[in-house]
N, C-alpha and C positions, 0 to 999 in steps of 0.2 A: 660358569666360573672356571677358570683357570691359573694357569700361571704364567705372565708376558714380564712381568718384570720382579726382581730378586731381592729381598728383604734380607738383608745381614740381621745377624743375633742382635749386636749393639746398635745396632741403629734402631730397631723394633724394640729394644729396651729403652731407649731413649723417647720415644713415640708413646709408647704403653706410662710415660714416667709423666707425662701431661696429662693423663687421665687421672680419676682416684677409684682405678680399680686391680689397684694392687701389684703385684710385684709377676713379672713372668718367670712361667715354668716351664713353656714349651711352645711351640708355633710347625704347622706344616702347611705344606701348599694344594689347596685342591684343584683339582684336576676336572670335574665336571664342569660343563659350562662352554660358555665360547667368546666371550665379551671381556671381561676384568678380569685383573690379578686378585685373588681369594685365596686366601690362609684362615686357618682354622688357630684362635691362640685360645691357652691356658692360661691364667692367673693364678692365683693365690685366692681369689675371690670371686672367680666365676669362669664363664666360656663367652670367646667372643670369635666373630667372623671378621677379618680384616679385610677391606677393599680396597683397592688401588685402580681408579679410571683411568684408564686406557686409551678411550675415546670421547670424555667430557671434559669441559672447560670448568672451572670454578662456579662463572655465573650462572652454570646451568643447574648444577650437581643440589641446587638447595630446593628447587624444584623436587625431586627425588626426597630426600631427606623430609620435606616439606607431607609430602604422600604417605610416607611408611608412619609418621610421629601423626597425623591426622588416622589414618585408619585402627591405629593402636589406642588414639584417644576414645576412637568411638567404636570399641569393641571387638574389633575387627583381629583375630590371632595373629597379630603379623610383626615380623622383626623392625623393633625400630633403633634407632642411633644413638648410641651415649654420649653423652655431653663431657667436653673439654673441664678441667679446673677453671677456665674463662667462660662456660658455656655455649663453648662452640662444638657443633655438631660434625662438620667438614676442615681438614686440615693437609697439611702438606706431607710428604713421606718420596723420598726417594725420587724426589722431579714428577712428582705424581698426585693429585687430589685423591686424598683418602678418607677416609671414615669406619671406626670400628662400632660395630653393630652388635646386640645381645646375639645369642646363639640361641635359637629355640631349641625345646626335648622333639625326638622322634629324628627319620631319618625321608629320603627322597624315594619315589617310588620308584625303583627301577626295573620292575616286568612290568606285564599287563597289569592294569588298574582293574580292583574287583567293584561288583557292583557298587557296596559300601563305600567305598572311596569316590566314586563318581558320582554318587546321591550328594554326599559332603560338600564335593567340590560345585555342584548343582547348587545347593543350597547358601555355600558361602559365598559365591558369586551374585548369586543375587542381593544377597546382603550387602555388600558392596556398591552394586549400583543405584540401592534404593539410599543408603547412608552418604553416598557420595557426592548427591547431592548437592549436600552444604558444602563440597568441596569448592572453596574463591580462585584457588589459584591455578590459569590456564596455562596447556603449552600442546601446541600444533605436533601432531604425531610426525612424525622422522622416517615412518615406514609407511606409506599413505602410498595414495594413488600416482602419485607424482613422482615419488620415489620408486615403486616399483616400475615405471614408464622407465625409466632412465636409468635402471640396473637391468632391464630387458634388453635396452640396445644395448651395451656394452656385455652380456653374456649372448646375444643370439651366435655372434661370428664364431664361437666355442661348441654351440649344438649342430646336432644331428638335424639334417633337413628335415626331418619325421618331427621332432620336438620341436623346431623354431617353427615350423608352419601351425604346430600347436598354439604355442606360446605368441604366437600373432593373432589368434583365432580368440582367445583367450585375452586379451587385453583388446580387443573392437570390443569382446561383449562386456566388458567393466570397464567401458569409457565413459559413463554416465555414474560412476562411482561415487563420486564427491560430489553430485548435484544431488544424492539422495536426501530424501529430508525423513530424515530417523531419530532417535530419540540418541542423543548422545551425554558425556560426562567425562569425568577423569574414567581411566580404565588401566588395569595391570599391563592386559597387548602381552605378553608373553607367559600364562599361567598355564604350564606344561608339568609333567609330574615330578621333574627335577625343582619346580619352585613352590611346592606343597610340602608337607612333614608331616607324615603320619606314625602314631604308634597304632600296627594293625588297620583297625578301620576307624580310627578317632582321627581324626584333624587338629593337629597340635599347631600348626602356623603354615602363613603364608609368606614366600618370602622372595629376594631380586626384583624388587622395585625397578631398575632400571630403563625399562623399557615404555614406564608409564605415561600418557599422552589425554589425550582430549581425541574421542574416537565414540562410531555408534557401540552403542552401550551391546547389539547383538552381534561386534564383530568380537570382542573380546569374550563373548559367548562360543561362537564358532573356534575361536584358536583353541576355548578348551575341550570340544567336540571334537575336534582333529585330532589331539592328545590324545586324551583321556580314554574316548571310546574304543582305542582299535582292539582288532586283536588279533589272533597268531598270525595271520594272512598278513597284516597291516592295514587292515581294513575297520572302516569303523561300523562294530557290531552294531545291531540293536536295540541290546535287551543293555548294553550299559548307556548306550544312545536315550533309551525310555528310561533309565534311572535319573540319569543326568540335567535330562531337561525335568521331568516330572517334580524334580527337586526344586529347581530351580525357577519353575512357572507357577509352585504353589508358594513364590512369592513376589514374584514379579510377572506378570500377563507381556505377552507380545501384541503392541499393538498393531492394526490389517498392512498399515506400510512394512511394518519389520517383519510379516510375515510372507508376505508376497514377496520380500526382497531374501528371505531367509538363503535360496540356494546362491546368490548371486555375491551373497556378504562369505560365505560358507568358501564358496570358488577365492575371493580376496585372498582371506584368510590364508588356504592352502596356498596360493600363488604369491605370498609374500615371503613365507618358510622356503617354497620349493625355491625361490631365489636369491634370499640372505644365505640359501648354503649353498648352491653352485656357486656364490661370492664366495664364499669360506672356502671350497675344495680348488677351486681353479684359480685364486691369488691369496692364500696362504699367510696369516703374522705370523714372524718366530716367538716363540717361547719357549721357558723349559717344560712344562708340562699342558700342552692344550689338546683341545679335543673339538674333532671336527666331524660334525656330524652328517648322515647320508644324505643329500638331498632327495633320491627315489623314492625315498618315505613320500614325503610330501608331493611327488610326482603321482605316485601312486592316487594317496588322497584326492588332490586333483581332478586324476579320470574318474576317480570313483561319483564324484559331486556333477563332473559334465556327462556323465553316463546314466548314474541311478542316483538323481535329486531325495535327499532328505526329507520324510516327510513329516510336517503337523499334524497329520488328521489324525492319529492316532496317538494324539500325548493328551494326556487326562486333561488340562487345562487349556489345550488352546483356541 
């Protein structure tokens, strides 16, 4: 979340005046995040998160909208969309498709994730893929294999001989990426501790839908392995490593393809992060308040998965 485009007071009065949630009190712009414009607003009658897409077209955006009001119906803690006085979910703001969203209690994780928090996120992910199911409505992941092939060539001319001879080494071994035959579904694709809300170790919502796709149900498992688990080093521990899955496999089982494929979806993962942000750091949007985040994290991660594979054999359930 960020800030790329600027909300006047009257014009977000005016925006806020086609809902019936009351009268504004206050609005600011946040600054975590790296994709949309997000404002935090007050009312009269609640807290809401304001969005403004940056990067989606109208037709796509109900998709999204579609995700977060499905996982809400069925259970699932997650922010979903308010409906217009006409009952529309997505509208216009500032030459921009927007939508204003409940604001869930609790706040983003921003140190390391404790055990607690990574059992939860274990836990509520698989809940996810097993409710999801029923989810009808498809849409082809935006960050796939296809897409990292073709953000490779356009950042190798920027790397270090040492990294692009990596990053070639690394994309021969995930050329057979999309012929895998894995169990897939809708999926979040970006559940990192800035899109979780905890108060303490409770799990209050899940939240920034925007990234959500039709993807193996254990790559979106892996992104939140990459997160969630590291720690001070940037490294992914352990003992939050054994919390996270243990959670998460005492409700959904991997089955022998997702497991045999586990370091190989794990390397994706990392190698899709490592290079939406060498896109971020090396061609830059203006905004007034953005945030761009390290790429080395996930460089890191990386060697850590082509060096010392992740193992199964020791999580309670697999």
């Amino acid at each position: 979340m960020s800030v790329y485009t600027e909300v006047g007071r009257d014009e977000l009065i005016a925006f806020i005046g086609e809902y019936a949630v009351g009268n504004l009190i206050d609005y600011q712009g946040i600054s975590a995040g790296i994709e949309n414009t997000n404002y935090f607003v007050t009312t009269d009658q609640g807290e809401f998160v304001l969005t403004l897409f940056e990067q989606h077209e109208f037709a796509e955006l109900d998709y999204f909208l579609e995700v977060m009001t499905f996982f809400f119906k069925h259970g699932i803690p997650s922010a979903h969309p308010a409906e217009d006085k006409q009952g529309n979910y997505l509208k216009s703001l500032c030459g921009r498709p927007a939508a204003l969203v409940m604001r869930l209690a609790g706040h983003t994780v921003d140190q390391l994730a404790t055990l607690g928090q990574c059992e939860a996120i274990g836990d509520m992910l698989a809940q996810m893929h097993l409710v999801g199911e029923k989810f009808k409505h498809r849409r082809a992941t935006q960050r796939g294999a296809e897409w990292r092939e073709s953000m490779a060539e356009t950042l190798l001319p920027h790397m270090s001989a040492e990294q692009a001879e990596m990053l070639k080494a690394e994309l021969d071994f995930q050329q057979h990426y999309s012929d895998l035959e894995l169990p897939w579904g809708v999926t979040h694709s970006d559940l990192f501790r800035d899109n979780a809300l905890f108060i303490d170790d409770e799990l209050q919502g899940i939240i920034d839908f925007y990234f959500a796709c039709d993807e193996f149900l254990i790559y979106d498992l892996a992104v939140a392995v990459n997160d969630w688990c590291v720690n001070e080093q940037g490294l992914i521990d352990n003992e939050r490593y054994q919390c996270l899955m243990n959670a998460y496999l005492q409700r959904r089982q991997l089955n022998e393809a997702e497991q045999s494929n586990w370091n190989l979806v794990c390397r994706a993962a990392a190698l899709r992060f490592w290079l939406s942000r060498l896109q971020d750091q090396l061609f830059p949007r203006e905004g007034e308040m953005t945030q761009i985040k390290n790429p080395d994290a996930f460089l890191k991660i990386l060697q850590q998965h082509r060096h010392n594979p992740l193992s199964l054999n020791t999580l309670q359930n697999a």
